[in-house]
mmJSON file of the N, C-alpha and C atoms, coordinates in Angstrom:
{"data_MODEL":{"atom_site":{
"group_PDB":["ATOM","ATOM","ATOM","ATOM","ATOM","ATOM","ATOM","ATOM","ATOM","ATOM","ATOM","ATOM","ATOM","ATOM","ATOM","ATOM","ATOM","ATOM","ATOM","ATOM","ATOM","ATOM","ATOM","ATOM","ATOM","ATOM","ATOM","ATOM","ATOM","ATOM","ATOM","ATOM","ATOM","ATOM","ATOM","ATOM","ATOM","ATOM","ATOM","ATOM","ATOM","ATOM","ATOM","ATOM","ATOM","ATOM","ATOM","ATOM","ATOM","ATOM","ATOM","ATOM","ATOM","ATOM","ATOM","ATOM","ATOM","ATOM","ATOM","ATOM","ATOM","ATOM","ATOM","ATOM","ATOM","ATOM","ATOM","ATOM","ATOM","ATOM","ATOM","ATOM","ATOM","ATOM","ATOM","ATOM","ATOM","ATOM","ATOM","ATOM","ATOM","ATOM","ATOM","ATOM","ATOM","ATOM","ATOM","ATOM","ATOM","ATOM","ATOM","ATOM","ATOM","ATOM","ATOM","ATOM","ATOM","ATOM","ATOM","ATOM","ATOM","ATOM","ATOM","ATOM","ATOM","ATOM","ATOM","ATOM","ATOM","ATOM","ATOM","ATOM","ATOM","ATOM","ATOM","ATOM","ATOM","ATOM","ATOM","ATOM","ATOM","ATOM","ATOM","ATOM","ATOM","ATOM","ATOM","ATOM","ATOM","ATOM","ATOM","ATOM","ATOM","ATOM","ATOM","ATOM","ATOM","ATOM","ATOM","ATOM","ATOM","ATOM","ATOM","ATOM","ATOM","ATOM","ATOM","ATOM","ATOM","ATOM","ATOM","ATOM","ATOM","ATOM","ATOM","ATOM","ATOM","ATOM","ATOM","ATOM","ATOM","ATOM","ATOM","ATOM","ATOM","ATOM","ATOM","ATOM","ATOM","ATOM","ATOM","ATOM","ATOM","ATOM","ATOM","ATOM","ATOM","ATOM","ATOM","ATOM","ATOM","ATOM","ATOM","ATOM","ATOM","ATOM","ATOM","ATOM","ATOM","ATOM","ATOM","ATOM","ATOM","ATOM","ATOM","ATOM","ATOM","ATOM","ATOM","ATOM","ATOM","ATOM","ATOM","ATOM","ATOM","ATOM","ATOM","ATOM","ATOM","ATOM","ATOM","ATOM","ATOM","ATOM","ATOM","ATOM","ATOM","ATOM","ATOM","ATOM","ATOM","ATOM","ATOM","ATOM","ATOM","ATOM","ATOM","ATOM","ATOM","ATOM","ATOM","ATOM","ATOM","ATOM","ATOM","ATOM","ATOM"],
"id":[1,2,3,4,5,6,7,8,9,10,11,12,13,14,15,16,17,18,19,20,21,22,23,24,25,26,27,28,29,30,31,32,33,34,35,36,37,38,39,40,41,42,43,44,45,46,47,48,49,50,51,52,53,54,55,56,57,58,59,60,61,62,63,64,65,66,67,68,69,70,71,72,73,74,75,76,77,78,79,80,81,82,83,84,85,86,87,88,89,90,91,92,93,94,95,96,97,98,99,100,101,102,103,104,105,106,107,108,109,110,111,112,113,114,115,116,117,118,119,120,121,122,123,124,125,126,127,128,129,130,131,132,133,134,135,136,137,138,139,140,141,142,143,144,145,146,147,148,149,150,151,152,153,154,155,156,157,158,159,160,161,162,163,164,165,166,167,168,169,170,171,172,173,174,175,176,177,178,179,180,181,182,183,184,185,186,187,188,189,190,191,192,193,194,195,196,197,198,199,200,201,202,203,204,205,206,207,208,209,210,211,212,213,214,215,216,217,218,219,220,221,222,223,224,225,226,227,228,229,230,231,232,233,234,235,236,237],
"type_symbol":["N","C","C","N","C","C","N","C","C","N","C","C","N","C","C","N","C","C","N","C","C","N","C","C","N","C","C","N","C","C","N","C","C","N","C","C","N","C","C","N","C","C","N","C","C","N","C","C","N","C","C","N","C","C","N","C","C","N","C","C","N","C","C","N","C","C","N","C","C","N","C","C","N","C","C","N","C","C","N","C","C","N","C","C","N","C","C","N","C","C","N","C","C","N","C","C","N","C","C","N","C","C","N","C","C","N","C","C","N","C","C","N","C","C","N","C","C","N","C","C","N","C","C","N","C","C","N","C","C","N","C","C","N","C","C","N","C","C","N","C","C","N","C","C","N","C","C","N","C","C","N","C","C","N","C","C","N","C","C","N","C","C","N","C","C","N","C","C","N","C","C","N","C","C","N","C","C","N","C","C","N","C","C","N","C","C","N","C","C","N","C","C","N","C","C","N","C","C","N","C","C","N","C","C","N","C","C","N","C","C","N","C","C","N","C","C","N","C","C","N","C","C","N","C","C","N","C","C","N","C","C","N","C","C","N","C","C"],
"label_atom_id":["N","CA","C","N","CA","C","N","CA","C","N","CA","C","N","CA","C","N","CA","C","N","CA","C","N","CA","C","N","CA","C","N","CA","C","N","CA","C","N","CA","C","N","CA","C","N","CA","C","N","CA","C","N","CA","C","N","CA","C","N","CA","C","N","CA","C","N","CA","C","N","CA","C","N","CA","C","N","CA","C","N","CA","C","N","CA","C","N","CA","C","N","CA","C","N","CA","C","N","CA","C","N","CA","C","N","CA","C","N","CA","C","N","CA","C","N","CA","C","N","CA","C","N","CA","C","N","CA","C","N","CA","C","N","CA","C","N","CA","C","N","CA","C","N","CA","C","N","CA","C","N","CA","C","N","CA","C","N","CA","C","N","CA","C","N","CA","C","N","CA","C","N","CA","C","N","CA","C","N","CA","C","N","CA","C","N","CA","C","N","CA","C","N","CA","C","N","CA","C","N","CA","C","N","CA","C","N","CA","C","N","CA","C","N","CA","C","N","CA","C","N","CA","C","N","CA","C","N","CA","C","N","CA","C","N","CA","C","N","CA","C","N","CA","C","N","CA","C","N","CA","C","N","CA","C","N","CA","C","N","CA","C","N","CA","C","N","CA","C","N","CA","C","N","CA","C"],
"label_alt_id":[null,null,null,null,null,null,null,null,null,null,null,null,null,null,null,null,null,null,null,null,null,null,null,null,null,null,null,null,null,null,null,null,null,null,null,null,null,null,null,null,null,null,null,null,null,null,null,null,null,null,null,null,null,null,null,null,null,null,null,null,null,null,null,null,null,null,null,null,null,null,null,null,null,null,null,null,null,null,null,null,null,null,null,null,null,null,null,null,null,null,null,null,null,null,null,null,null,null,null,null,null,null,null,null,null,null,null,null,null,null,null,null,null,null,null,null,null,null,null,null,null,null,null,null,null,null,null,null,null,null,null,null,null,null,null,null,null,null,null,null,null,null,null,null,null,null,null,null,null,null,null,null,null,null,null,null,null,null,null,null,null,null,null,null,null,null,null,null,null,null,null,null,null,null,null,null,null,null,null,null,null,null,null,null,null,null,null,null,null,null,null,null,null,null,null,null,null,null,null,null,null,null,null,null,null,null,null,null,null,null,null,null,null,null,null,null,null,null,null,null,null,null,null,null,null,null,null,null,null,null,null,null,null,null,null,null,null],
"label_comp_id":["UNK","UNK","UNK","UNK","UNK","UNK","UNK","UNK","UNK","UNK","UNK","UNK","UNK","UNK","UNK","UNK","UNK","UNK","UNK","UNK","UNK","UNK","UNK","UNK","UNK","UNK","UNK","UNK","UNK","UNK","UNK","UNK","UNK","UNK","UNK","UNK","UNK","UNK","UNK","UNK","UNK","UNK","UNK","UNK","UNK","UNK","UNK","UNK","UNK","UNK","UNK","UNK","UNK","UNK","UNK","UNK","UNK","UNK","UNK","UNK","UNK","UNK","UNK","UNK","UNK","UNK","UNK","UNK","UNK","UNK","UNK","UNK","UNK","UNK","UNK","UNK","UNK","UNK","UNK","UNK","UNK","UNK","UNK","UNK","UNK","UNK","UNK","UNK","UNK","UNK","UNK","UNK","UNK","UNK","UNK","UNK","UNK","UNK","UNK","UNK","UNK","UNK","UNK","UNK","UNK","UNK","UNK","UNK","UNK","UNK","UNK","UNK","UNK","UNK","UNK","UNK","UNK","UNK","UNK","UNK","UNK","UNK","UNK","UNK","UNK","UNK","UNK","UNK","UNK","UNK","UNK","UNK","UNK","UNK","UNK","UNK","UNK","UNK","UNK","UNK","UNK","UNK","UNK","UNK","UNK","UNK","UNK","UNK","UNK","UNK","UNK","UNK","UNK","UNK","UNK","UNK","UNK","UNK","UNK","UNK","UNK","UNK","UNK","UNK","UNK","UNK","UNK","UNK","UNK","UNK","UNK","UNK","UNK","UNK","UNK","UNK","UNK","UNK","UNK","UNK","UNK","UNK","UNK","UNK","UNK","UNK","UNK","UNK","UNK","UNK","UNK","UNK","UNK","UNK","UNK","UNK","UNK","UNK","UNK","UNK","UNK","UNK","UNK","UNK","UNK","UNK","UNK","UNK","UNK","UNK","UNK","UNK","UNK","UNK","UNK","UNK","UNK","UNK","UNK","UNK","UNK","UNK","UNK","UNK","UNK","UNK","UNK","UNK","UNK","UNK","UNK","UNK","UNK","UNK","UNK","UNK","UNK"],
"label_asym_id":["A","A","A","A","A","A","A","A","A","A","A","A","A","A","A","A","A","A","A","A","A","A","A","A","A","A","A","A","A","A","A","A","A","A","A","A","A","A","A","A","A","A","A","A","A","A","A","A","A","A","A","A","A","A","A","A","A","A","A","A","A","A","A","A","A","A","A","A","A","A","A","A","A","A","A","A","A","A","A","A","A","A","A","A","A","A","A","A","A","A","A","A","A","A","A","A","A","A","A","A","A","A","A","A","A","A","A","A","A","A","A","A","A","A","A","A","A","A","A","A","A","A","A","A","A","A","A","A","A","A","A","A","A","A","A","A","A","A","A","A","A","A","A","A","A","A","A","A","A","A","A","A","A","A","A","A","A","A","A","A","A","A","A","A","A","A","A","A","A","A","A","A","A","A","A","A","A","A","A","A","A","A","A","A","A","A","A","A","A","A","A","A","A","A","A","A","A","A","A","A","A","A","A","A","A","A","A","A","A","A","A","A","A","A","A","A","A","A","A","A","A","A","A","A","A","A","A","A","A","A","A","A","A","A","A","A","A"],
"label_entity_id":["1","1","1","1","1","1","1","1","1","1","1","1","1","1","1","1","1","1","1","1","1","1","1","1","1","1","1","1","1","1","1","1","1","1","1","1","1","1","1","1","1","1","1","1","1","1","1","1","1","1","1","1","1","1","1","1","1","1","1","1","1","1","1","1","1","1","1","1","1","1","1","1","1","1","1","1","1","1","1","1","1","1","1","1","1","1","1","1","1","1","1","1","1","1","1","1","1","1","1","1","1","1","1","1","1","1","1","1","1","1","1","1","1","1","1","1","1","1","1","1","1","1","1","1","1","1","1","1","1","1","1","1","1","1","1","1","1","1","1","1","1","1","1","1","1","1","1","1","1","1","1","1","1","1","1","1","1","1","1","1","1","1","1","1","1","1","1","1","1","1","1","1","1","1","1","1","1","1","1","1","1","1","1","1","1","1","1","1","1","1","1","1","1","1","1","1","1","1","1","1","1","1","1","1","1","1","1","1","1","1","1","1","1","1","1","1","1","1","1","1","1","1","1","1","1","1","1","1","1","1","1","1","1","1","1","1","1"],
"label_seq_id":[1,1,1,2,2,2,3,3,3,4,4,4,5,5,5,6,6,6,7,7,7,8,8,8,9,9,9,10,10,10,11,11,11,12,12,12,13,13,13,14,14,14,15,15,15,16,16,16,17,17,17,18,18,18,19,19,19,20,20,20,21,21,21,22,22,22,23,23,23,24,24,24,25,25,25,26,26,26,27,27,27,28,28,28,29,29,29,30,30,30,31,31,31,32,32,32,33,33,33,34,34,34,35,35,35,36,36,36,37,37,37,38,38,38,39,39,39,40,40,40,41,41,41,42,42,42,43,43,43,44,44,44,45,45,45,46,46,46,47,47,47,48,48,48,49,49,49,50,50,50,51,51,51,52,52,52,53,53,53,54,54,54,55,55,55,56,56,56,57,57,57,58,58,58,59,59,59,60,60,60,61,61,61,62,62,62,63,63,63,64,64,64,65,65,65,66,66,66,67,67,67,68,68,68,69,69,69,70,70,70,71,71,71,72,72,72,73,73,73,74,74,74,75,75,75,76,76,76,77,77,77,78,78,78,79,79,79],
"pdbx_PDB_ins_code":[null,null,null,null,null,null,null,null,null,null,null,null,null,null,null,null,null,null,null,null,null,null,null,null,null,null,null,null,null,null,null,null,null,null,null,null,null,null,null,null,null,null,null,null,null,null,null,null,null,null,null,null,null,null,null,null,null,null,null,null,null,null,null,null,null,null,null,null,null,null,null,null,null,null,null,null,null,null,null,null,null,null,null,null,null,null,null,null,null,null,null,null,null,null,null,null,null,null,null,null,null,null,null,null,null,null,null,null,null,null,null,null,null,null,null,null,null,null,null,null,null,null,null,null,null,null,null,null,null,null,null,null,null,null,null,null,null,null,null,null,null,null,null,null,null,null,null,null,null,null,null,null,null,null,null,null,null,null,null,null,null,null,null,null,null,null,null,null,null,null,null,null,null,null,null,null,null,null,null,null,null,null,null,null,null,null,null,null,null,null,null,null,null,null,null,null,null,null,null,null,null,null,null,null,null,null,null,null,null,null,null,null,null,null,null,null,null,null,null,null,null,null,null,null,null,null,null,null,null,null,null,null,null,null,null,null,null],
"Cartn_x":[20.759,21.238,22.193,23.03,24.31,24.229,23.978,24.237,25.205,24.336,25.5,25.652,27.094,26.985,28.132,27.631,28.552,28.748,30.329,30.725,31.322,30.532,30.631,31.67,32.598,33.366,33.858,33.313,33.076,34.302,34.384,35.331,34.212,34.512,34.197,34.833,34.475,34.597,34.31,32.804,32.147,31.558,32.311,31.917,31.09,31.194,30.055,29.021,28.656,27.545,26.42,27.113,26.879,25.743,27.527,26.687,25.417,25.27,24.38,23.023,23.102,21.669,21.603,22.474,22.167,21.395,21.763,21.608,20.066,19.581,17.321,17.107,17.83,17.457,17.843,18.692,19.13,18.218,18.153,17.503,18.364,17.491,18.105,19.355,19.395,20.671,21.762,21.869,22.979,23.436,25.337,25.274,26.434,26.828,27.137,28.09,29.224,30.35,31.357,31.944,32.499,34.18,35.285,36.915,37.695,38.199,39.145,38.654,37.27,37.075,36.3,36.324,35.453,34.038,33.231,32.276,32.376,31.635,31.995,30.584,29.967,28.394,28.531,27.811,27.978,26.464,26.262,24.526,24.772,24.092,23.485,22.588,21.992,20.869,20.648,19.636,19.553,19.837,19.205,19.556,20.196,20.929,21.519,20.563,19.683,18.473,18.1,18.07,17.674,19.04,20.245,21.392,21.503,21.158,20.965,20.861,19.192,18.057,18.515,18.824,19.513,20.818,21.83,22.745,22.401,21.606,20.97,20.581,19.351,18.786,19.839,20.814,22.046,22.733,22.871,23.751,23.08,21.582,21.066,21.135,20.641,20.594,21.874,22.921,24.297,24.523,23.975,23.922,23.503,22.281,21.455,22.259,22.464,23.397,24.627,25.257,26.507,26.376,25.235,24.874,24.438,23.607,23.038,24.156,25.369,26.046,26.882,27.187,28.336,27.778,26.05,25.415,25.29,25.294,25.255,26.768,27.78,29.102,29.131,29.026,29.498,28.52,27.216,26.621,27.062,27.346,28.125,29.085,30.461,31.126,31.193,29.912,29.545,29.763,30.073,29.67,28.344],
"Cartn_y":[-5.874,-5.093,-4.022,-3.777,-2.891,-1.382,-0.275,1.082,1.615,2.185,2.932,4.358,4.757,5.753,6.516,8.053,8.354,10.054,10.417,11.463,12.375,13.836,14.752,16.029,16.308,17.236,18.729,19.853,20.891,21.933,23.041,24.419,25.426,26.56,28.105,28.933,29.957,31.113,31.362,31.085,31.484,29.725,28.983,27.798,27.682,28.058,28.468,28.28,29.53,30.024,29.336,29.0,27.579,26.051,26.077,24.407,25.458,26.193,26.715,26.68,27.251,27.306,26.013,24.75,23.497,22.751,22.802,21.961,21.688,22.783,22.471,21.758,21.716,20.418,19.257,19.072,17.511,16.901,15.233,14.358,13.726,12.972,12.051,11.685,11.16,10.247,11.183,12.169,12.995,13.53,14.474,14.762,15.463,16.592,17.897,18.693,19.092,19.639,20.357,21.502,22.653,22.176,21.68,21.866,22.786,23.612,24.415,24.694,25.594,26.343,24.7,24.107,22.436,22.271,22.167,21.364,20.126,19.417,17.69,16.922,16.801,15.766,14.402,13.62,12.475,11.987,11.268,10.639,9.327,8.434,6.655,6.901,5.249,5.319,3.504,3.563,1.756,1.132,2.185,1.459,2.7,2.292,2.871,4.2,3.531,4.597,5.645,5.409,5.987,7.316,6.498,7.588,8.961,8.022,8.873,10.103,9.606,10.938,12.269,11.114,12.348,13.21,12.635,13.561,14.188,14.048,15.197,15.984,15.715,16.994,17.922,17.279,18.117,18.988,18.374,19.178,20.356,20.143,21.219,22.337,21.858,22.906,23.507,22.57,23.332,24.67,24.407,25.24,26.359,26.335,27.23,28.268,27.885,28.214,29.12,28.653,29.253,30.055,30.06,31.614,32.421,31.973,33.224,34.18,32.904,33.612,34.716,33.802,34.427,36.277,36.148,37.223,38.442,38.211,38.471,39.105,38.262,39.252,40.262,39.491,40.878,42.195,42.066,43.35,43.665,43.499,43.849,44.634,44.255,45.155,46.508,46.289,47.258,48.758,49.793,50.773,51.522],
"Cartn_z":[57.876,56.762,57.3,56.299,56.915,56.492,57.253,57.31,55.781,54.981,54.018,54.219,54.069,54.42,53.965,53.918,52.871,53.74,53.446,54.118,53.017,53.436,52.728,53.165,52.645,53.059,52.141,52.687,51.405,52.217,51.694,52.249,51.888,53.17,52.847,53.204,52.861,53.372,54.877,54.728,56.044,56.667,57.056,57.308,58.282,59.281,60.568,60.197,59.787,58.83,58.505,57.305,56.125,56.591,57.74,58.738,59.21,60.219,60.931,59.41,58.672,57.578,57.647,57.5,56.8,57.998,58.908,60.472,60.486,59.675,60.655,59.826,58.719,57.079,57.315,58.588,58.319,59.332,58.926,59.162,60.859,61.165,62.62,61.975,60.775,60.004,59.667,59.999,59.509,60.87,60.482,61.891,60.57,61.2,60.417,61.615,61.533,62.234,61.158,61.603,61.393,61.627,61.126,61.869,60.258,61.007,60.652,59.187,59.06,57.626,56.574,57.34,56.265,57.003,56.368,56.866,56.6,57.45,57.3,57.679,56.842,57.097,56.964,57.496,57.645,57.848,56.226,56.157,56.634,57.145,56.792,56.738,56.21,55.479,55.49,55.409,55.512,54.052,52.694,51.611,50.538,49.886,49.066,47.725,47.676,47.696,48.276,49.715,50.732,50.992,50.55,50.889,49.682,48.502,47.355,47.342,48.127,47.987,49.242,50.246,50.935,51.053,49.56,49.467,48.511,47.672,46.678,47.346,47.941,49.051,49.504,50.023,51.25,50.439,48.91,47.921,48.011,47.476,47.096,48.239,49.387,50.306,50.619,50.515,50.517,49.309,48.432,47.129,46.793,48.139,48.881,49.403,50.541,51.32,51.577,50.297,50.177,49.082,48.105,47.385,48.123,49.19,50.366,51.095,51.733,52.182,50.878,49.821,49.087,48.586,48.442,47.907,48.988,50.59,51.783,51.864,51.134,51.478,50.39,49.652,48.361,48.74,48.709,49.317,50.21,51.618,52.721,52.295,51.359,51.066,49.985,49.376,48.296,49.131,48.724,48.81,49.351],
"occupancy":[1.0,1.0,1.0,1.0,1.0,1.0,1.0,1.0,1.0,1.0,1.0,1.0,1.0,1.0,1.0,1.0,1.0,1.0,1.0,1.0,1.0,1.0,1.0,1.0,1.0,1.0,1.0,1.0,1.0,1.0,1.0,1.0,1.0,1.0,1.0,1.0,1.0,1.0,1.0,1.0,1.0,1.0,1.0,1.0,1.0,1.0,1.0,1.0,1.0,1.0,1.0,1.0,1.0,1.0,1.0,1.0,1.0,1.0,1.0,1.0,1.0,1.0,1.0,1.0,1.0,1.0,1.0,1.0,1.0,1.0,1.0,1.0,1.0,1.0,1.0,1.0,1.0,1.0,1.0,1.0,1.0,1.0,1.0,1.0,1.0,1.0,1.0,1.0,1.0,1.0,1.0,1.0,1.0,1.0,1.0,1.0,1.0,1.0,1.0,1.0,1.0,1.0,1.0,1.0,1.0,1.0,1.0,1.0,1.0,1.0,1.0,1.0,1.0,1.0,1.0,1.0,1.0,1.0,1.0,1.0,1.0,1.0,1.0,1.0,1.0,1.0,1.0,1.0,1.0,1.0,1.0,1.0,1.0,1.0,1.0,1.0,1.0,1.0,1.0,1.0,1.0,1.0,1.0,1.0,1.0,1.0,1.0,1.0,1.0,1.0,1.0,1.0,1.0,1.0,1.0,1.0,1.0,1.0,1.0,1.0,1.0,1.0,1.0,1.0,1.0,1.0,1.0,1.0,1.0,1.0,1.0,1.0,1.0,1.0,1.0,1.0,1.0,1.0,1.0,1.0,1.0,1.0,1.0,1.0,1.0,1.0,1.0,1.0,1.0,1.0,1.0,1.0,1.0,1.0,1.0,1.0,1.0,1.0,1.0,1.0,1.0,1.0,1.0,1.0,1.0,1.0,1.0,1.0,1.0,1.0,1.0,1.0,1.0,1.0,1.0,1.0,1.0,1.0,1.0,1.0,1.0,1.0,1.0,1.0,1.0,1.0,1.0,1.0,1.0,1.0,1.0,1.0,1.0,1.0,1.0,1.0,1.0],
"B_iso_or_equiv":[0.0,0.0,0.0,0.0,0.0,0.0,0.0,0.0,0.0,0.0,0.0,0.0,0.0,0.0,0.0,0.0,0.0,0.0,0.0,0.0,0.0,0.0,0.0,0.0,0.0,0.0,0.0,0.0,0.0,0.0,0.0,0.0,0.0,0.0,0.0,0.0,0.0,0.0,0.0,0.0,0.0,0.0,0.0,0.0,0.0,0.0,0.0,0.0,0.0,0.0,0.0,0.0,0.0,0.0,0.0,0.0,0.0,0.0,0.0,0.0,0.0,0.0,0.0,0.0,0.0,0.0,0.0,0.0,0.0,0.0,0.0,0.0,0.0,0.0,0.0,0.0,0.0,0.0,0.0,0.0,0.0,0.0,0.0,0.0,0.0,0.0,0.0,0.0,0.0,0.0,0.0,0.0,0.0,0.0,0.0,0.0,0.0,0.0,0.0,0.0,0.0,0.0,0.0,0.0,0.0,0.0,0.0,0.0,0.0,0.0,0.0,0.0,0.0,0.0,0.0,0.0,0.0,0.0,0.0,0.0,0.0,0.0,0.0,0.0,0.0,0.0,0.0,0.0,0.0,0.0,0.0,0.0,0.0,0.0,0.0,0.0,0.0,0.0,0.0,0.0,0.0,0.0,0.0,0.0,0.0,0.0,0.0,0.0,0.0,0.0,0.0,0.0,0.0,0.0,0.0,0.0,0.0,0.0,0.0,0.0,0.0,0.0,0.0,0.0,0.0,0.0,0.0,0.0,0.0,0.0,0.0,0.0,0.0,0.0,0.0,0.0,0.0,0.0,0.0,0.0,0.0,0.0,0.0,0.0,0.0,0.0,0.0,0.0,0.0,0.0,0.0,0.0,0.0,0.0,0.0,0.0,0.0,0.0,0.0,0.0,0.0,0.0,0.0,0.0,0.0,0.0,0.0,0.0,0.0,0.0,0.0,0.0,0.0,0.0,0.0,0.0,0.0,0.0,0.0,0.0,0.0,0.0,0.0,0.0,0.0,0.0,0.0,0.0,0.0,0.0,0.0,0.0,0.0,0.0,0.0,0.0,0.0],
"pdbx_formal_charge":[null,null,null,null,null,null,null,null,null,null,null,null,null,null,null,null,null,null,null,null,null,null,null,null,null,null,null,null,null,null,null,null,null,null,null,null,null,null,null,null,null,null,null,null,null,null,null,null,null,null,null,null,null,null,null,null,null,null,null,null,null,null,null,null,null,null,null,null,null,null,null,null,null,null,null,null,null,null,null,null,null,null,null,null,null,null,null,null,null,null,null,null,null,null,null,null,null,null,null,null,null,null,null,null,null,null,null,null,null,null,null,null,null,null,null,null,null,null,null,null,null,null,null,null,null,null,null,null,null,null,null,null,null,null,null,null,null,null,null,null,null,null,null,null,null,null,null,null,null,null,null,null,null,null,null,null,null,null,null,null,null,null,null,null,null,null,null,null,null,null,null,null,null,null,null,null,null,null,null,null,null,null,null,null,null,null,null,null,null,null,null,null,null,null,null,null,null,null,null,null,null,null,null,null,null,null,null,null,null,null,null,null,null,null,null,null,null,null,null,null,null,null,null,null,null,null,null,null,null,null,null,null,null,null,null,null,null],
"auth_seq_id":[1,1,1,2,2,2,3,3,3,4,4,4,5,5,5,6,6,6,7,7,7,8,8,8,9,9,9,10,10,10,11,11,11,12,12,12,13,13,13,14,14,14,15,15,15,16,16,16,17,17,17,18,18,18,19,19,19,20,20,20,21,21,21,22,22,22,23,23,23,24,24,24,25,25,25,26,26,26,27,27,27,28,28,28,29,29,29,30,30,30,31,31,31,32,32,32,33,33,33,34,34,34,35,35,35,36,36,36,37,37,37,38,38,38,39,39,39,40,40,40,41,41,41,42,42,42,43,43,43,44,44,44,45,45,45,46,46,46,47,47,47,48,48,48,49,49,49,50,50,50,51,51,51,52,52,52,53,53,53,54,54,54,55,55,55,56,56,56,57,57,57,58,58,58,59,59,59,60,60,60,61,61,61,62,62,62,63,63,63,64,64,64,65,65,65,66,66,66,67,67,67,68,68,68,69,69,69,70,70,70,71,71,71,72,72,72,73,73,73,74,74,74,75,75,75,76,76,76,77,77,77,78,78,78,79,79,79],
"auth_comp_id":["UNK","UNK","UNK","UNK","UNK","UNK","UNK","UNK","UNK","UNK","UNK","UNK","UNK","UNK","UNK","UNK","UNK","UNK","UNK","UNK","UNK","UNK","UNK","UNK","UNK","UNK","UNK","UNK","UNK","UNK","UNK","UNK","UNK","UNK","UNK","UNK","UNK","UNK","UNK","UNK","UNK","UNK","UNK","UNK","UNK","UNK","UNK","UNK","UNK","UNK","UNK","UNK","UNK","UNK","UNK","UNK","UNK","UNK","UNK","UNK","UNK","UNK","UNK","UNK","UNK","UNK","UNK","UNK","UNK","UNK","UNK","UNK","UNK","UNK","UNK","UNK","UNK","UNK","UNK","UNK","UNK","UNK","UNK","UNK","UNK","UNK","UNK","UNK","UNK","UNK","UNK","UNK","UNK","UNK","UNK","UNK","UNK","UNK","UNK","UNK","UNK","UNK","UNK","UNK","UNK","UNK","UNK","UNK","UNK","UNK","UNK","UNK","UNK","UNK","UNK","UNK","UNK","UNK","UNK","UNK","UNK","UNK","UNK","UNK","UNK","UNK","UNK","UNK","UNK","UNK","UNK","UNK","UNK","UNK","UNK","UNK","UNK","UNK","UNK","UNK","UNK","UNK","UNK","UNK","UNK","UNK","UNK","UNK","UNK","UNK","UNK","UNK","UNK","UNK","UNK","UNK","UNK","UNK","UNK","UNK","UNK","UNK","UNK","UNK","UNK","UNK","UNK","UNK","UNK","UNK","UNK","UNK","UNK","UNK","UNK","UNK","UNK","UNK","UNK","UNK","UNK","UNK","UNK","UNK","UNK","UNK","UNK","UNK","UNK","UNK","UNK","UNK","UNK","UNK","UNK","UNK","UNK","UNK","UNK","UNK","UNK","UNK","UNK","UNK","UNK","UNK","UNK","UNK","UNK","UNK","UNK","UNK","UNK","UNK","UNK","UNK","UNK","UNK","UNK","UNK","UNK","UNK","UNK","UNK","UNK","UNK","UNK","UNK","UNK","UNK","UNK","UNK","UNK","UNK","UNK","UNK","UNK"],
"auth_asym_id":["A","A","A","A","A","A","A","A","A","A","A","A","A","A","A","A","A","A","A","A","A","A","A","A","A","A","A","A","A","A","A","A","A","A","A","A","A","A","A","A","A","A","A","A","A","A","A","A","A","A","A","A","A","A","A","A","A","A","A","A","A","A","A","A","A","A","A","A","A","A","A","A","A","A","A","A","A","A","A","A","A","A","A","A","A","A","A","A","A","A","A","A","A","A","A","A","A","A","A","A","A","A","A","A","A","A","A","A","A","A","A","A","A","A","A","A","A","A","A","A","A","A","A","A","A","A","A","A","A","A","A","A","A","A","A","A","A","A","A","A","A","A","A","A","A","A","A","A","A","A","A","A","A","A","A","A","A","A","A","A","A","A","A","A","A","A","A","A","A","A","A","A","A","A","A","A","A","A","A","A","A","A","A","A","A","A","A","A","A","A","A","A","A","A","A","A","A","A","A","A","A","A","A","A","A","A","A","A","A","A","A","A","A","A","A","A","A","A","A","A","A","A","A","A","A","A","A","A","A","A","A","A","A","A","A","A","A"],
"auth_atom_id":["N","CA","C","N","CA","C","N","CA","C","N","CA","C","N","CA","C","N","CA","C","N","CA","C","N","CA","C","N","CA","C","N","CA","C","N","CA","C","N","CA","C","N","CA","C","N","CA","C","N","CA","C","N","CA","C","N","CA","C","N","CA","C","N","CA","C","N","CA","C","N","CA","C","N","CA","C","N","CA","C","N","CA","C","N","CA","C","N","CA","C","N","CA","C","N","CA","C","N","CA","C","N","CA","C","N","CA","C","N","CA","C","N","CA","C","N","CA","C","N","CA","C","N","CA","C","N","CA","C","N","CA","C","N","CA","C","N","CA","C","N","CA","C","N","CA","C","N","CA","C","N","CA","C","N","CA","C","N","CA","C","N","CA","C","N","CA","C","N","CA","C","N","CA","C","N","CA","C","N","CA","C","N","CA","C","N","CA","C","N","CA","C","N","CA","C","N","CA","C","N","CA","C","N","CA","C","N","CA","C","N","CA","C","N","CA","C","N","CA","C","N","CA","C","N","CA","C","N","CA","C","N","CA","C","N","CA","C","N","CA","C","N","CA","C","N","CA","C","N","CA","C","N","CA","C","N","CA","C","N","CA","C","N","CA","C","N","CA","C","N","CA","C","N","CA","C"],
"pdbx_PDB_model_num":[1,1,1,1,1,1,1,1,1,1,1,1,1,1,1,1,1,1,1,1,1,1,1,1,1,1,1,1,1,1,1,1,1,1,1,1,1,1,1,1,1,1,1,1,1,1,1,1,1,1,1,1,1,1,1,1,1,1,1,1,1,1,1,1,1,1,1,1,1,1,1,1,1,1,1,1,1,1,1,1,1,1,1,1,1,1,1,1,1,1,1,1,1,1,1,1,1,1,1,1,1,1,1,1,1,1,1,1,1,1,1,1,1,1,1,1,1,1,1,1,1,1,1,1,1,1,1,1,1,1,1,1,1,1,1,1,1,1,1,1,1,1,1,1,1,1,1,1,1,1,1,1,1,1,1,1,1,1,1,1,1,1,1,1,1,1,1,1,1,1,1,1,1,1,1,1,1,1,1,1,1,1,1,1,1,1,1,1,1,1,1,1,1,1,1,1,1,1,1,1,1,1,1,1,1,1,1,1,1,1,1,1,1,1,1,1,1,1,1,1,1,1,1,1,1,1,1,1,1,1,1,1,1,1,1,1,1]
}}}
């Protein structure tokens, strides 16, 4: 059976960051790298099911993530 697999590519602000929160969430099947302000993940999965569930998951934690950071800057610059 053949590997599906599906590549995710987002922008930030603070891209570093971002990957660094996401990295302890991913599975053996993922592999997650930082070029020029993008993150770029990359799931397989043996069945199309299987890829599903783990780009929902990744969304979410991405979703996570980048409200933490986004809430983390705006206080930072408050007054």
């Amino acid at each position: 059976m053949s590997e599906k697999r599906a590549c995710i590519e987002t922008t930030h602000e603070d891209a570093p960051t971002i990957a660094a929160a996401l990295r302890p969430d991913n599975t053996p099947s993922m592999t997650t790298r930082v070029d020029d302000g993008a993150i770029r993940t990359t799931v397989e999965r043996e069945t199309a099911g299987g890829l599903q569930s783990t780009v929902d998951d990744y969304v979410v934690n991405l979703t996570v993530a980048e409200t933490v950071a986004r809430t983390a800057r705006e206080h930072s610059t408050q007054p």
